[in-house]
RODO-2510 file (C-alpha; in nm, 4 decimals, decimal comma):
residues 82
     n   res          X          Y          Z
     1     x     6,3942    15,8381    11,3506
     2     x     6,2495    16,0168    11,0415
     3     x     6,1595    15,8443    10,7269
     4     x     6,4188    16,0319    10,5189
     5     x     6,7166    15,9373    10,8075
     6     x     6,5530    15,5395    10,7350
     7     x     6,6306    15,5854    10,3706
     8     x     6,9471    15,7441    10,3700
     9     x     7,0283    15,4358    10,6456
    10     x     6,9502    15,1902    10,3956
    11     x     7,0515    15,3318    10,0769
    12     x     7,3947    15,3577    10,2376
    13     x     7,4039    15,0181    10,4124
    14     x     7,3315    14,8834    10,1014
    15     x     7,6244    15,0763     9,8927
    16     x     7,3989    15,2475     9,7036
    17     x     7,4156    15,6759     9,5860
    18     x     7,1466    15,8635     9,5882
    19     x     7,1329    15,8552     9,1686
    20     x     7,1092    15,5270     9,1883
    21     x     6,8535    15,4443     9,4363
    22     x     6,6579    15,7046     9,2236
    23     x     6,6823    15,4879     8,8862
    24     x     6,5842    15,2255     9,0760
    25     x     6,2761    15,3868     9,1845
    26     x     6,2177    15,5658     8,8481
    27     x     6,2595    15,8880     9,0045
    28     x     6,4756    16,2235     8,9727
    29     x     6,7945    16,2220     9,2144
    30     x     6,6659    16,5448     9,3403
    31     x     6,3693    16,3118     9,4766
    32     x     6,5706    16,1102     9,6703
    33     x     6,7214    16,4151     9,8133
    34     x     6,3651    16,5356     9,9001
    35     x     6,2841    16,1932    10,0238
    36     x     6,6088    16,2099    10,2579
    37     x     6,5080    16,5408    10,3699
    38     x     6,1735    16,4561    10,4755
    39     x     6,0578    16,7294    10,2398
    40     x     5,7717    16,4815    10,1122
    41     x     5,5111    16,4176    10,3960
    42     x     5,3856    16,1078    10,2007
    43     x     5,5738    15,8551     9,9969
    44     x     5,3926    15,7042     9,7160
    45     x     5,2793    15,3341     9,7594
    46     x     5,4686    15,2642     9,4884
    47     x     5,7710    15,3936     9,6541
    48     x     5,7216    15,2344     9,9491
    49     x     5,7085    14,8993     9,7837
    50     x     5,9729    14,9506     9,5883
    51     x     6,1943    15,0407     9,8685
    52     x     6,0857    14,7585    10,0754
    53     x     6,1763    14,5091     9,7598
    54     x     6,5327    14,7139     9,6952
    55     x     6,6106    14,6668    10,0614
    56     x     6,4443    14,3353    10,1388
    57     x     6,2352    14,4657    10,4328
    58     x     5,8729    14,4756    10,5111
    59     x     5,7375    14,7953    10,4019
    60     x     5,5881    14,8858    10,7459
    61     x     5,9004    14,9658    10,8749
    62     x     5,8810    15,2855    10,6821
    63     x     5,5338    15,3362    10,8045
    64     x     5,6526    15,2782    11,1538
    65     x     5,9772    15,4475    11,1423
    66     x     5,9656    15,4021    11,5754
    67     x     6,0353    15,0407    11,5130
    68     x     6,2495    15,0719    11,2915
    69     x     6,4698    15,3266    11,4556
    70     x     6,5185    15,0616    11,7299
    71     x     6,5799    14,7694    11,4910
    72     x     6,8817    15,0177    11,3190
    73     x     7,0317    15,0785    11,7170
    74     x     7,0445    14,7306    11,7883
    75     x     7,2538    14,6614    11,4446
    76     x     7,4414    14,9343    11,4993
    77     x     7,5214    14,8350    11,8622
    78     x     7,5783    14,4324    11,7576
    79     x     7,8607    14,6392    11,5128
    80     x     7,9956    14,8477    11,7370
    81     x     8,0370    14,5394    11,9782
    82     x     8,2621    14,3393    11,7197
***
């Protein structure tokens, strides 16, 4: 799973658009689209702790976006399962 797909997973489990995940990170909405895109190879450190702190994760799990593909299937399966 990309980062952008891991943002866009978040930002929407979390009831957030994409304007206002990008006030939040003090960024242009068109940002957010780029981010969500994977059209930026490198998020910020900034970003990355911001995003961790918006969605109460550790930030590695956008710097190891293998883990945390597997960590969104098993929520998504535990939901499906309900």
């Amino acid at each position: 799973m990309s980062i952008g797909k891991i943002i866009k997973f978040l930002r929407c489990e979390h009831g957030l658009t994409q304007q206002e995940l990008a006030d939040i990170l003090g960024v242009k909405k068109s940002s957010i689209q780029k981010y969500e895109a994977n059209d930026v190879p490198n998020l910020k450190t900034s970003t990355i702790r911001t995003l961790s702190d918006t969605f109460n994760i550790s930030p590695w799990l956008f710097l190891v976006p293998v883990v945390t593909a597997v960590l969104i299937a098993k929520k998504v399966s535990a939901i499906a399962t309900l």
